[in-house]
N, C-alpha and C positions, 0 to 999 in steps of 0.2 A: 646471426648464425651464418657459417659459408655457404655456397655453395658452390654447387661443381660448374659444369658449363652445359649441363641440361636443366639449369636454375633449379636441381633436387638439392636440400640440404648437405651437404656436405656430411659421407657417413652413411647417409641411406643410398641401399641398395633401390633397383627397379620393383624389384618382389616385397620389400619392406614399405616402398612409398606403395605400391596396390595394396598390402595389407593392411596399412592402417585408412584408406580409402573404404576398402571392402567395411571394415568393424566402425566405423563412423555412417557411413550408409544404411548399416544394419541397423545400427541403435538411433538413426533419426525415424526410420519407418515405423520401427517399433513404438518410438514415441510418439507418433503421427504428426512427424513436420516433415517439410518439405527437407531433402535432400541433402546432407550438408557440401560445400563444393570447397577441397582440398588444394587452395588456389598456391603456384610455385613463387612465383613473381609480383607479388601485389605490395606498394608500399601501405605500412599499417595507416599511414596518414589518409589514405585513399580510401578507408572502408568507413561506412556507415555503423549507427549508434552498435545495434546488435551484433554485426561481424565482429565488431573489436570486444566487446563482451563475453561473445563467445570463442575466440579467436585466443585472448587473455584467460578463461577457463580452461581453457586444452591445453595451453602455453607447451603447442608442438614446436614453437620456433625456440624454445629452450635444449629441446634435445639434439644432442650430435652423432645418436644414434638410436635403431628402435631394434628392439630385439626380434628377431624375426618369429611369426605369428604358429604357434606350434597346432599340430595336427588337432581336429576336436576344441577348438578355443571357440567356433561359433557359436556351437552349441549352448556353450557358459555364457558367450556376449547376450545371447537370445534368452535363457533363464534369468542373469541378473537384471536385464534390461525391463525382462516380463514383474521382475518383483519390485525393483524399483517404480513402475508405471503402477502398480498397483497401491503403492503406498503414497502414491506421489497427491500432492491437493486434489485433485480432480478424479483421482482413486476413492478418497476418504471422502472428498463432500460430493453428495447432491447436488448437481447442477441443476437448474430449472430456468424457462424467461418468461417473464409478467411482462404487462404493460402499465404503463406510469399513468396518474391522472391524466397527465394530457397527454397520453399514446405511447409515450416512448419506449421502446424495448430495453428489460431490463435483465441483468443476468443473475441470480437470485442461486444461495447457496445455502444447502442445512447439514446439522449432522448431529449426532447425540440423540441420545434414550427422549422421549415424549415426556411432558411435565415443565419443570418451573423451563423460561426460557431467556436467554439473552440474544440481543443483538449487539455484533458489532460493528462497529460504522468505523469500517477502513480510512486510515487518510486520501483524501479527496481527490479520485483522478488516479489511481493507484490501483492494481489488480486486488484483489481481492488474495491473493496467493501471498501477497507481502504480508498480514495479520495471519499466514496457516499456523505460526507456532499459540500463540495465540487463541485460536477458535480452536484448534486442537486440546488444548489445556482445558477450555470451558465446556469442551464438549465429553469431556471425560463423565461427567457425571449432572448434564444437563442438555437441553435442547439450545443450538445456535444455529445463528440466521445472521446471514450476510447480502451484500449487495456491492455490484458495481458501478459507478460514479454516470450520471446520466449525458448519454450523448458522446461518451468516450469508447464505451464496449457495446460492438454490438446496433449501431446506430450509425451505421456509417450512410447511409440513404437521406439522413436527415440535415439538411442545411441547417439555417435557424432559428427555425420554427420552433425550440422548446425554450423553454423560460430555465435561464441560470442563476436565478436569484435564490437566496440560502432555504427561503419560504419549502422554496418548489423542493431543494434538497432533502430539505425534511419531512417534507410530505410523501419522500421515496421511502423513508424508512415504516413509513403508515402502510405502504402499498407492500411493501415485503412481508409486514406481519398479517395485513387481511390473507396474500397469498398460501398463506400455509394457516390460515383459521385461529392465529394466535389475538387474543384480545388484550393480553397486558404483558410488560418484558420488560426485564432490566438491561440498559443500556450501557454499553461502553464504548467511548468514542474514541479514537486514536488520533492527534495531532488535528490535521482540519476539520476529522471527525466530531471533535470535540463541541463544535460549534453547531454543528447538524444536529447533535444529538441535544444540547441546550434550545435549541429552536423546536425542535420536534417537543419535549418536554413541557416545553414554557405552550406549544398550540393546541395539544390534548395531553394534557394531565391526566385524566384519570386513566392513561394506558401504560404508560411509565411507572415502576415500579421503586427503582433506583436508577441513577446517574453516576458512573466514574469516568473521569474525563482525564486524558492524560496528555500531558506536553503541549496542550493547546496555546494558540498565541492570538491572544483577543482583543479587539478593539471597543475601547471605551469614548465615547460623544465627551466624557467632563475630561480625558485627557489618561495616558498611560505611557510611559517609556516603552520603546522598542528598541531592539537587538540593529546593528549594523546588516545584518543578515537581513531582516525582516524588510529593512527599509530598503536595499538593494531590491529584494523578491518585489516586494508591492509595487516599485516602480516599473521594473522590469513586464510584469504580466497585467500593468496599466498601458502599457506601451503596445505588449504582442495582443491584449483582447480587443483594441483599437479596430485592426483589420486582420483579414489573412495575408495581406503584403507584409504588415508592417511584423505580424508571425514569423512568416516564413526568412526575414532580415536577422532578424535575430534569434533565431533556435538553434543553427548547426553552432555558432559560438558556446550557447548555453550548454548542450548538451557534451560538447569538450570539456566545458569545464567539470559539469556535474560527473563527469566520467570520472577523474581525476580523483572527485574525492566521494565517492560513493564506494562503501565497504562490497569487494568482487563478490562476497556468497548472497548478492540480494541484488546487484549490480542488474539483471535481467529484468527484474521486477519495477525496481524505481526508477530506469529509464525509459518505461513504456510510453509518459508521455512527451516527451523528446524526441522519437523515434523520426518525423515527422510535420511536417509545419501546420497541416491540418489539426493532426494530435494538442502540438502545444498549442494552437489557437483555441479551442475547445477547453483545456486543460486549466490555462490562463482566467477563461470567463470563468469558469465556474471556481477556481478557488481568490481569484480578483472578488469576487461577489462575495466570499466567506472573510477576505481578509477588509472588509468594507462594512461588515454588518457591526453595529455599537450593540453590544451585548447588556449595555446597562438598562434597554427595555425586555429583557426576558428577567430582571431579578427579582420582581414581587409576582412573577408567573410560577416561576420555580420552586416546590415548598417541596419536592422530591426528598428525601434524603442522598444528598451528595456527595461523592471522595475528590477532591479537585487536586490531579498528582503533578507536580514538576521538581525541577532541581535547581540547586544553586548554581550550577555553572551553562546552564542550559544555553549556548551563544548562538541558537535556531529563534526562539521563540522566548521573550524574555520573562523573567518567571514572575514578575510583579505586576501581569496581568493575571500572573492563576492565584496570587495573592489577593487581589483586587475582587476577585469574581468569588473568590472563596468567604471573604467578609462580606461581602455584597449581599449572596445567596443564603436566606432562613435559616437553611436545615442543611451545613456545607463545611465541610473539615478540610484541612487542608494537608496533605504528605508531600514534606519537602524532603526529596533525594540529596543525599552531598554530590551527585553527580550524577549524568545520564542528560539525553536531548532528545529530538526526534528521531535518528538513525539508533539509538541505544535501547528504543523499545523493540527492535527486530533483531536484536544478538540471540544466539543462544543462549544466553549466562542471565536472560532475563525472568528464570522460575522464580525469582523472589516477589519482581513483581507483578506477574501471573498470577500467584498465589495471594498477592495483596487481592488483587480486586477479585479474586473469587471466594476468599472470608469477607469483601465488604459486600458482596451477592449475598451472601449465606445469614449474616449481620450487618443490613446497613444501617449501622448507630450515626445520629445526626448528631450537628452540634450542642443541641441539650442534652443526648443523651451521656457524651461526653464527660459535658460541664458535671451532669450529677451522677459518673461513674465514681 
């Protein structure tokens, strides 16, 4: 974009660049963040994960001109800002924070009518806000309960002192259901979630009700194929959970790249742990630890009835590990997508399979039941 020789866009007036200052200030207070700062002169090379997430959202350096801001348009900025905040995740769910068996603060979310319930276990290290289309759909006509990933939100006090082994993870999802008095739930787990939730499953059975597990990518002790992806990532967060040097070396690359190819309308959510080299050291240990566990000693633990979902093109997390886990597991069917991966469970366009796994809530038929429909 030009600009002039007071480094303004080329096109904007003095009055037009306060305007759209003035209505970005408004709608950050509103939302309760900090400030936003309408910088004239910054290369986009120069900003950190979030500026250019948000920077690329506004995508003000596309316009060559802004319409100047008519009389009464606050007013509007301030109502749509208040309805948007209201319907926004943190509008719709219950926020709460527990403590984890061994102390840790946790950030613990619910919504939906009281009775049967589900938990979902977000991918690992991930807000809780990336599953809202999700928990939204489940909560339509059931009780859900979420959580965020230990040691990442909310725990910044704590050096190393908590245990990021899969164990301890799924002992979070124990501590979210005592917190709200629930004694049994059906589980769905999203991508690393998937593994939290088989581990939780397989240590207390009789609280688990059903399991649907989606896109997960799991490691087998007798041997399993993985994706070029997978083996990048494993290396990669075997290297940064090492230390917080060897972190802090390698994150601002990472998160260039993930920038790159991270879908913009989630782009705020799935870079939260990249943000940061603290972040990604954290991030690293605990899903280093889930891409590390052999899932082939939860399979005679497991007699849940299970949906075990992937795709045939899935080039994240290879799908003949949910093949594998699916013959593995007693009472375990398997729905193979023609397509879809880890980023394609947070599209919009994903009700169909939303709707899958709240008929296999509603119906969870196991593999006999199948066999003798």
């Amino acid at each position: 974009m030009g600009r002039d020789a007071d480094g303004a866009p080329t096109g904007w007036s003095a009055r037009q660049w306060h305007d759209v200052e003035q209505v970005l200030g408004r709608v950050a207070r509103q939302a309760g963040v900090a400030a936003l700062t309408l910088s004239r002169d910054v290369d986009p090379g120069d900003l950190q994960v979030f500026e250019r997430v948000v920077s690329d959202r506004l995508a003000l350096a596309d316009l060559d001109a802004v319409t100047p801001m008519p009389d009464g348009l606050l007013a509007d900025v301030d109502r749509i800002t208040a309805e948007a905040v209201a319907d926004s995740f943190d509008g719709f769910f219950s926020r709460q924070s527990t403590r984890s068996h061994d102390g840790l603060p946790l950030n613990v979310y619910s919504a939906g009518p009281p009775g049967e319930t589900v938990v979902v276990v977000p991918a690992c290290g991930m807000p809780a806000a990336l599953a809202e289309s999700w928990m939204r759909f489940l909560a339509r006509d059931r009780r859900v309960l979420a959580w965020e990933s230990r040691g990442l939100f909310g725990a910044a006090d704590h050096g190393d002192d908590y245990a990021v082994d899969t164990a301890a993870q799924a002992a979070d999802l124990f501590t979210v259901m005592d917190h709200y008095g629930v004694a049994d739930a059906h589980v769905v787990g999203l991508c690393g979630g998937a593994v939290i939730g088989l581990a939780a499953a397989a240590s207390r059975p009789e609280r688990i009700l059903s399991l649907s597990l989606w896109h997960g990518a799991y490691e087998f002790a007798g041997g399993s194929p993985r994706t070029r992806f997978q083996n990048d990532l494993i290396e990669l967060m075997t290297i940064a959970a090492h230390s917080r040097a060897a972190a802090r070396s390698v994150q601002a690359a990472f998160w260039q790249v993930a920038l790159t190819s991270t879908p913009a309308e989630v782009a705020h959510l799935v870079l939260y742990p990249y943000t940061s080299a603290e972040l990604f050291y954290r991030y690293c240990r605990l899903n280093g630890a889930l891409a590390r566990t052999d899932v082939e000693q939860y399979l005679t633990h497991v007699r849940q009835p299970t949906l075990v979902v992937t795709s045939e093109d899935d080039e994240t997390a290879h799908p003949q590990g949910s093949r594998q886990l699916a013959e593995g597991l007693p009472n375990a069917r398997l729905r193979m997508e023609p397509h879809g991966d880890h980023a394609s469970l947070f599209h919009s366009d994903s009700t169909a399979l939303m709707q899958a796994a709240a008929d296999f809530i509603a119906h969870p038929t196991t593999r006999e039941d199948v066999a003798h429909a």
